[in-house]
C-alpha positions in Angstrom: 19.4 11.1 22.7 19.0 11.6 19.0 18.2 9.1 16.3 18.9 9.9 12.7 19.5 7.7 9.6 21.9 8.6 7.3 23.2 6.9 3.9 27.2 6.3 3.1 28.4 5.9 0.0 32.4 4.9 0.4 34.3 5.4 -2.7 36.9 2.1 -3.5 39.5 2.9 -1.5 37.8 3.6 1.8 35.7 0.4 1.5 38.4 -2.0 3.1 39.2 0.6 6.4 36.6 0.7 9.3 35.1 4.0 9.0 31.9 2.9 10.8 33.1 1.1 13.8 35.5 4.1 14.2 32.8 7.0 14.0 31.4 4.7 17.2 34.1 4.9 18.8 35.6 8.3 18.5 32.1 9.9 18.7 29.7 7.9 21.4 27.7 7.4 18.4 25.7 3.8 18.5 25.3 2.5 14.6 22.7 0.2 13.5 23.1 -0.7 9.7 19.5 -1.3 7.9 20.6 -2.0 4.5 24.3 -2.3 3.0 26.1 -3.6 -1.0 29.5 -3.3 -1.4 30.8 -3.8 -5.1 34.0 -3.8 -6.5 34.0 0.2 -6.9 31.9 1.4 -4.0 30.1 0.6 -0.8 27.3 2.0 0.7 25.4 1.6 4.1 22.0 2.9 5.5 22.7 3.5 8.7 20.2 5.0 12.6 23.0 6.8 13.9 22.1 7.0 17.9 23.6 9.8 19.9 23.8 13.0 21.3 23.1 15.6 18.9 26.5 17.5 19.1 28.3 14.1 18.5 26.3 12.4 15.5 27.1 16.2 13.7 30.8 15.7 14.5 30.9 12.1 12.9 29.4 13.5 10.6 31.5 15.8 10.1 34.3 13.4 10.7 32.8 10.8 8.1 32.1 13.7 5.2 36.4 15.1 5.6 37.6 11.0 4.9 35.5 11.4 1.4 32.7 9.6 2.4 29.4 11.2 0.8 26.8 11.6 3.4 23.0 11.4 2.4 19.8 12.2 4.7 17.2 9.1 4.9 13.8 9.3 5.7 11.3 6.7 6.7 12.4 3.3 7.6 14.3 1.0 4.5 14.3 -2.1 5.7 10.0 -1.9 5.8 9.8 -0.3 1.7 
């Protein structure tokens, strides 16, 4: 297994569908959101994506081709 945190930032018109719970679903990835806003003309999520390697890459994938940017995260955001 494979831990990795990742940030999402969902443009307006993505924020209302459930990209996260369906990038858990379609990929056997396990999500674990650290820190999260949503405003009236973006969202955004810090997220420990928990998987096997080959399938946290492919939501990934998945996430970035439904216009969501993708960020990398390093060290833990909840403890800054």
């Amino acid at each position: 297994m494979t831990k990795r945190r990742v940030k999402f930032t969902f443009p307006q018109e993505l924020i209302p569908e459930p990209i996260i719970y369906n990038l858990g679903q379609l990929f056997k990835v396990v999500t674990n959101v650290r820190r999260a806003g949503v405003s009236e003309d973006r969202g955004w999520v810090v997220l420990e994506l928990d998987g096997e390697q080959e399938d946290i890459e492919r939501g990934i994938e998945w996430i970035d081709s439904r216009g969501v940017r993708v960020d990398p995260v390093s060290g833990d955001i909840v403890d800054g």
